[in-house]
C-alpha positions in Angstrom: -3.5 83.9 -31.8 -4.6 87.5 -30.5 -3.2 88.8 -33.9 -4.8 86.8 -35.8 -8.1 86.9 -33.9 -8.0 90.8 -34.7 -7.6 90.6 -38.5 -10.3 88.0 -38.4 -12.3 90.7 -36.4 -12.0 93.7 -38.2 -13.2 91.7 -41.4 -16.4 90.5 -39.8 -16.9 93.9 -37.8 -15.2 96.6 -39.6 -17.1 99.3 -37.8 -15.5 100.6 -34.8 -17.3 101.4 -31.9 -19.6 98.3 -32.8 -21.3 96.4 -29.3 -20.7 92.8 -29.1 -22.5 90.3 -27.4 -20.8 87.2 -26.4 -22.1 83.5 -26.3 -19.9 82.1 -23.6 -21.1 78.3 -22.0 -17.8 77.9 -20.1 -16.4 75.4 -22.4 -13.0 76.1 -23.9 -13.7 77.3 -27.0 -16.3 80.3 -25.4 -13.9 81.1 -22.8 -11.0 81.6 -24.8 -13.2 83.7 -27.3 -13.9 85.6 -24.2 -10.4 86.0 -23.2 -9.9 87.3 -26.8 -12.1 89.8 -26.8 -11.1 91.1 -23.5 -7.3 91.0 -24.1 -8.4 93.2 -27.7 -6.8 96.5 -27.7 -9.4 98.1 -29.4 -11.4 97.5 -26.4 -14.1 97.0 -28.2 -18.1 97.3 -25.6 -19.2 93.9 -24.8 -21.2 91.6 -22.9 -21.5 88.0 -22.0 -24.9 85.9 -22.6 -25.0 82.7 -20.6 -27.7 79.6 -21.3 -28.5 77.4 -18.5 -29.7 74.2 -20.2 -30.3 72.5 -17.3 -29.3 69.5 -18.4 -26.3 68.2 -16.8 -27.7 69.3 -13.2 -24.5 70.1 -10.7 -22.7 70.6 -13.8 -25.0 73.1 -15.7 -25.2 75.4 -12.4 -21.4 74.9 -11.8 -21.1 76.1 -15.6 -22.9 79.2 -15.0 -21.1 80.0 -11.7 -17.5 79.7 -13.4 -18.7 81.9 -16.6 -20.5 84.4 -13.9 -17.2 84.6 -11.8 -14.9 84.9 -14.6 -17.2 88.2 -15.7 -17.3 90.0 -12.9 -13.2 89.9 -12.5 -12.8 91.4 -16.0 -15.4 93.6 -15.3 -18.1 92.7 -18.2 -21.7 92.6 -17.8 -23.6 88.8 -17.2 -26.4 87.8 -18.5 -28.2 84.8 -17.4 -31.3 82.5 -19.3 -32.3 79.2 -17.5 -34.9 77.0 -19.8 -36.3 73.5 -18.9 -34.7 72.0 -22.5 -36.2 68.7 -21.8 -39.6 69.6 -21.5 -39.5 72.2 -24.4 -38.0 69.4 -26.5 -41.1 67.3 -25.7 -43.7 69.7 -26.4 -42.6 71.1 -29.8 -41.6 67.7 -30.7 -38.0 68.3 -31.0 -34.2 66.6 -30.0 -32.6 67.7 -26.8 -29.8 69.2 -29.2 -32.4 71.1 -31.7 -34.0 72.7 -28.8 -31.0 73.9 -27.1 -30.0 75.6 -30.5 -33.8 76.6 -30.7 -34.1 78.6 -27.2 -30.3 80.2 -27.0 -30.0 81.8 -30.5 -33.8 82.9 -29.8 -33.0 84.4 -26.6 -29.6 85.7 -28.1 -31.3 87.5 -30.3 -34.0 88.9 -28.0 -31.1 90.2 -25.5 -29.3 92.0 -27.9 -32.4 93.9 -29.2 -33.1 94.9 -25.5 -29.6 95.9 -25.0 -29.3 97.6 -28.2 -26.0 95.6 -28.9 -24.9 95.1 -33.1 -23.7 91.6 -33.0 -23.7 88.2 -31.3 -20.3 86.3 -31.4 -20.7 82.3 -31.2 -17.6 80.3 -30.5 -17.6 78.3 -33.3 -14.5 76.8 -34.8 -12.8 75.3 -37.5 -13.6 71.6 -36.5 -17.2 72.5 -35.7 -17.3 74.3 -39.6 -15.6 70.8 -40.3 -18.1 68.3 -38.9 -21.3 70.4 -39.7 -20.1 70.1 -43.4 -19.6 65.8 -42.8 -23.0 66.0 -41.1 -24.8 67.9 -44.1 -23.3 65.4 -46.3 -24.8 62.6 -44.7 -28.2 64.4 -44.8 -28.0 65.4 -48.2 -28.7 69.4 -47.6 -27.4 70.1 -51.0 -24.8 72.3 -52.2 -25.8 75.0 -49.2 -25.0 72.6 -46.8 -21.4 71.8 -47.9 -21.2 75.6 -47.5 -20.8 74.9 -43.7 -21.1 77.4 -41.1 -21.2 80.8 -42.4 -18.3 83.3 -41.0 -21.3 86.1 -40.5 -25.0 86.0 -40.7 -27.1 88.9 -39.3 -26.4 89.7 -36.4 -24.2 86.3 -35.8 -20.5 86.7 -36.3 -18.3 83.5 -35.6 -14.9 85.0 -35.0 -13.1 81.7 -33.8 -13.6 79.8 -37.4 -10.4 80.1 -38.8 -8.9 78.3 -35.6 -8.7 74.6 -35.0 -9.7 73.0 -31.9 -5.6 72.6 -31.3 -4.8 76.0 -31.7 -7.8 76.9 -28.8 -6.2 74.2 -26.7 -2.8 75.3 -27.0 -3.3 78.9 -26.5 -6.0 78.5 -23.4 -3.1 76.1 -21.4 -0.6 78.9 -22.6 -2.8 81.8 -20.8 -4.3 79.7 -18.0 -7.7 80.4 -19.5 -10.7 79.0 -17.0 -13.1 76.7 -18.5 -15.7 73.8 -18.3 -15.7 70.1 -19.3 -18.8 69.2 -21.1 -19.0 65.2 -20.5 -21.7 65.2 -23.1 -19.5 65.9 -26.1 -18.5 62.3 -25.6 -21.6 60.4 -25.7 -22.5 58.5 -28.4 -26.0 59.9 -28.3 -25.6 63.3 -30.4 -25.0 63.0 -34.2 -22.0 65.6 -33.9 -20.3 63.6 -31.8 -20.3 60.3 -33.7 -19.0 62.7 -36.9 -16.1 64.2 -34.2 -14.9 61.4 -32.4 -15.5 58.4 -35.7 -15.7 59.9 -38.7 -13.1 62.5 -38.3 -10.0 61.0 -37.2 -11.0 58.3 -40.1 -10.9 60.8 -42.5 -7.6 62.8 -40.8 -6.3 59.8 -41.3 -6.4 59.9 -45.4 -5.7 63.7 -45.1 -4.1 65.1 -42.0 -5.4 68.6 -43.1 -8.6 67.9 -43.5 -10.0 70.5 -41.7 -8.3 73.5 -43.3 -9.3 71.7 -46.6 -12.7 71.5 -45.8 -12.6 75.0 -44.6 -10.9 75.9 -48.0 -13.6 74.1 -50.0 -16.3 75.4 -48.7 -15.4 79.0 -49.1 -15.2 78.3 -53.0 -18.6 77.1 -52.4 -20.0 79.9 -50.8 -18.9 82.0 -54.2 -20.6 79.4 -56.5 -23.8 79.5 -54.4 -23.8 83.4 -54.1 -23.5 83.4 -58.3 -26.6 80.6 -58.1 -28.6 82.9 -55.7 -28.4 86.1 -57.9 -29.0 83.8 -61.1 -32.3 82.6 -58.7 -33.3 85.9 -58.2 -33.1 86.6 -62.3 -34.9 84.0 -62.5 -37.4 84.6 -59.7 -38.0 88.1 -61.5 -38.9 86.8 -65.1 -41.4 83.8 -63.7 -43.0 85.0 -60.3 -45.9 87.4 -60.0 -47.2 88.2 -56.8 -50.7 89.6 -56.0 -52.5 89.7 -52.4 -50.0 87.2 -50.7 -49.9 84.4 -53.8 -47.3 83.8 -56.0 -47.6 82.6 -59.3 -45.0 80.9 -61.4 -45.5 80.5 -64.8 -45.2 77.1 -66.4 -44.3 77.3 -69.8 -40.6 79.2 -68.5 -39.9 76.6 -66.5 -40.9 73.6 -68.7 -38.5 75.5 -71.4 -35.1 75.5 -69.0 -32.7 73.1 -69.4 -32.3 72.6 -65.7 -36.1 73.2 -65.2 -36.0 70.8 -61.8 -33.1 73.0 -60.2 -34.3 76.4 -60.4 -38.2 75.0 -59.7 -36.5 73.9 -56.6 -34.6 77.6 -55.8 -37.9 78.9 -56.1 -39.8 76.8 -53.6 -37.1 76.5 -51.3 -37.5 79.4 -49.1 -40.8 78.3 -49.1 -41.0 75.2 -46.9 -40.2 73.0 -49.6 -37.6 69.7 -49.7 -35.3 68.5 -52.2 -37.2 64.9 -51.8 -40.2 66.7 -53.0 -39.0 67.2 -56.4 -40.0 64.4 -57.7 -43.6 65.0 -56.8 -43.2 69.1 -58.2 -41.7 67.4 -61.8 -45.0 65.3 -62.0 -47.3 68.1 -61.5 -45.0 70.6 -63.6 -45.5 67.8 -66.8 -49.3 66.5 -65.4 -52.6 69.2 -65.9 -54.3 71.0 -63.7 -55.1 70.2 -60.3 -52.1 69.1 -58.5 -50.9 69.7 -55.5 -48.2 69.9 -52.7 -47.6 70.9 -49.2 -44.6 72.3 -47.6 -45.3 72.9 -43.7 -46.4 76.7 -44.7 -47.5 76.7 -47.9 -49.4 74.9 -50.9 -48.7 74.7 -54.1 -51.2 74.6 -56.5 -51.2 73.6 -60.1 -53.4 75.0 -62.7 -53.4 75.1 -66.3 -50.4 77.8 -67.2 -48.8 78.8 -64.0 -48.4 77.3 -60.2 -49.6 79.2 -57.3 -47.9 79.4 -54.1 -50.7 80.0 -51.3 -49.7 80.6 -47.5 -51.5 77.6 -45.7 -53.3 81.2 -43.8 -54.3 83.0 -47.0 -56.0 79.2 -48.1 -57.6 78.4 -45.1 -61.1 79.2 -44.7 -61.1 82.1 -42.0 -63.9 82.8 -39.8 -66.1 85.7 -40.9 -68.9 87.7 -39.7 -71.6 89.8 -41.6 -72.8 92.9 -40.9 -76.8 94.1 -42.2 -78.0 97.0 -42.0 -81.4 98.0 -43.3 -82.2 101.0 -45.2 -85.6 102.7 -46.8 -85.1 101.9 -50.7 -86.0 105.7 -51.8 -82.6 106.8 -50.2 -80.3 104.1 -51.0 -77.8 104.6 -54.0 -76.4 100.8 -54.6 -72.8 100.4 -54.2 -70.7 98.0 -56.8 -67.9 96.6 -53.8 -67.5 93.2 -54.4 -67.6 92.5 -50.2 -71.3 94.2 -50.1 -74.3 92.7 -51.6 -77.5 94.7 -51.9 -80.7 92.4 -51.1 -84.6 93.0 -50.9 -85.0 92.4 -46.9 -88.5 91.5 -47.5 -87.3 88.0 -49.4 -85.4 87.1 -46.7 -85.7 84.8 -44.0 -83.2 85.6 -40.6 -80.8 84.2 -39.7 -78.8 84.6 -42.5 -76.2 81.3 -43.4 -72.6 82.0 -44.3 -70.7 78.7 -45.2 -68.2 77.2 -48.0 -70.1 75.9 -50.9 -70.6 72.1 -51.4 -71.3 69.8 -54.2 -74.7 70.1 -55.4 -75.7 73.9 -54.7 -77.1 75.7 -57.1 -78.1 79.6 -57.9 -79.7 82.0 -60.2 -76.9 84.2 -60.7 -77.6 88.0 -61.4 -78.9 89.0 -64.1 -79.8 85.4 -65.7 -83.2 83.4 -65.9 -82.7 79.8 -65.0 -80.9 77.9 -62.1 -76.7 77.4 -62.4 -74.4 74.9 -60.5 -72.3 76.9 -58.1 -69.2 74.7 -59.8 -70.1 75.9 -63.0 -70.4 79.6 -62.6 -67.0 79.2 -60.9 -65.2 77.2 -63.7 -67.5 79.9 -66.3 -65.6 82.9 -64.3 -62.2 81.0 -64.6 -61.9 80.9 -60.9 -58.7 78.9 -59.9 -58.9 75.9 -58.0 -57.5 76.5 -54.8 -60.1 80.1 -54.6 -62.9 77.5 -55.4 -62.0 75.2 -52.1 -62.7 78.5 -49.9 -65.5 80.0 -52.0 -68.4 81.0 -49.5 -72.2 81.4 -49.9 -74.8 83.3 -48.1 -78.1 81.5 -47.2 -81.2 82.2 -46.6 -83.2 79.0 -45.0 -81.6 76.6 -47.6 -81.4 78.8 -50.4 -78.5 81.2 -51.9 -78.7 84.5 -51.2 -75.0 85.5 -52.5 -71.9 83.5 -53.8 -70.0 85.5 -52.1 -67.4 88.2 -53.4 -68.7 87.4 -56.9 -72.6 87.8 -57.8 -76.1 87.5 -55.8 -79.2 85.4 -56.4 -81.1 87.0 -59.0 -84.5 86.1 -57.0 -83.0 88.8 -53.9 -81.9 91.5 -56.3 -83.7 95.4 -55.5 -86.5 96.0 -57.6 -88.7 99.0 -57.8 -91.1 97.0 -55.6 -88.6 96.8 -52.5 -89.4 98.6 -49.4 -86.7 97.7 -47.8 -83.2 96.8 -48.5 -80.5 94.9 -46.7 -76.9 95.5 -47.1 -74.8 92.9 -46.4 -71.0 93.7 -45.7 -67.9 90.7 -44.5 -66.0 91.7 -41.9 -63.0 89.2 -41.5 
């Protein structure tokens, strides 16, 4: 097994001289990735990371003290995290067993920048790659999913995949390698372990090698959905223009393609957006203007040739502050920034209003004679839809000064009769 473990090493860090920090709980499979990695001849630098879940009580602590012990006689560095799990499971509104993966790959990640180490190495095996693949089934997580656990990704590498849970048995009773019993792998109340101890040994019982053949499959998936990802990008490339943190896609591609539903769904994926949204996307993709769909960070808006995908930050009205200052007309050269408007103090009554327009207002935009809806200079200036929810106005008592970003009142322009003028300037 040390052979093997080498070869499989050397692929995922070919570098030598790379730093490597360890995951280790105390269960079988970490310890005897442990024992790997210090039995290596290539001696490569590493260190262990240690979560304390707290969630097994006597247990968790005895955990911590076996994988704290076994460190310090091979003489490799320990580090330890506690973390309340339950109580971060209740406030973010998560599963016991989504917030344990939650707080140890975040802290992983934070301990190897402080330690300036290259890689983490998670014990993961080839029956764990075999029941997350069974799991993602059941969800329906797509072709990605049946992909299963990923050999390397960033600064993860998961050099135990290629062995079954047998093999890690076998060679840990062989080498009188310490470890921990985890009682919880046995309950019922986990998901995984209703796919491990049920499903499984139903399905070995069809095909004995199930788990190598799963293992196979999915690494002929992983080519097929690397040749789908670069076709995504093409595609990405030909229909997606971005400009000040929206993207827009452009309709009439997409309504062309063949498999118009698939690649509308590459494109929003890495946005927020699920596969049982589709349905919703297709109807506003085929419907006019004005639909619209939410992923948990951004909206999609539909307008008359292209969608616009808005961060739920860059739509939201943020909180902004104006800035006047007052200057003798005679020396003041007007500006043409669209985020200053130049007003005849005189006509103006203080405080000064700033607040999204509503229904009803109305203004004499620059330049014209008579009074305009606010929604009509707006639809006029071919302002999209999801700009016109966030449009602002200044006010002055009830009246509008400046639609902001776009064109003042008429009645508050300079004239040669102004003594003094107020310049306005946003400051977000």
């Amino acid at each position: 097994m040390q052979r093997a473990f080498e070869t499989k090493l050397h692929t995922l860090v070919p570098r030598e001289g790379s730093s490597i920090l360890m995951a280790v709980s105390g269960g079988i499979d970490s310890m005897v990735m442990a024992s790997l990695f210090a039995a290596s001849p290539c001696k490569p630098k590493v260190a262990i990371a240690h979560v304390n879940f707290g969630l097994r009580g006597d247990d968790s602590d005895a955990d911590q003290a076996l994988v704290c012990n076994w460190a310090q006689t091979q003489q490799i560095p320990c580090y330890v995290q506690r973390f309340d799990t339950r109580a971060y499971a209740t406030n973010h509104k998560l599963s016991v067993e989504m917030a344990a993966r939650e707080l140890r790959y975040r802290w992983f990640e934070e301990l190897r920048q402080e330690l300036k180490y290259d890689h983490v190495a998670v014990a993961h095996h080839a029956n764990d790659h075999a029941e997350t693949i069974l799991l993602n089934l059941a969800r329906g997580t797509g072709v990605r999913g049946l992909c299963g656990i990923p050999d390397k990704r960033g600064a993860i590498i998961r050099p135990m995949l290629d062995f079954s849970r047998a093999q890690i048995e076998t060679h840990a009773k062989e080498k009188g390698i310490p470890y921990r019993h985890d009682a919880t792998n046995a309950l019922p109340d986990f998901h995984r372990n209703r796919v491990r101890h049920t499903v499984v040994p139903e399905l070995t019982a069809v095909n004995p090698n199930l788990t190598a053949r799963l293992r196979e499959n999915s690494r002929y998936l992983q080519q097929a959905c690397t040749i789908l990802e670069e076709r995504s990008e093409e595609k990405r490339r030909m229909w997606c223009k971005y400009d000040n943190n929206v993207i827009y896609i452009d309709i009439e591609s997409i309504v062309k393609e063949k498999h118009a539903e698939y690649w509308l769904f590459e494109l929003l994926r890495p946005y927020g957006f699920k596969a049982g949204q589709m349905d919703q996307v297709m109807g506003m993709l085929h419907g006019g203007p004005g639909g619209r769909a939410a992923s948990i960070t951004h909206m999609l808006h539909r307008d008359r040739t292209f969608f616009a995908l808005i961060p739920h930050s860059q739509k939201e009205l943020v909180d902004q502050e104006y800035v006047i200052s007052f200057f003798d007309s005679s020396q003041y050269v007007i500006g043409d920034g669209v985020q200053v408007a130049t007003l005849d103090a005189g006509k103006l009554h203080f405080p000064l209003t700033l607040r999204t327009w509503q229904k009803g207002d109305r203004f004499i935009p620059f330049g014209m004679k008579g009074f305009k809806k606010v929604s009509d200079f707006l639809i006029d200036v071919k302002v999209p839809l999801w700009e016109k929810e966030r449009q602002q106005v200044l006010c002055s008592n009830e009246e509008i000064v400046w639609l902001v970003g776009r064109r003042i009142d008429d009645r508050f322009k300079v004239t040669e009769a102004t003594a003094v003028v107020a310049q306005v300037t946003l400051s977000s």
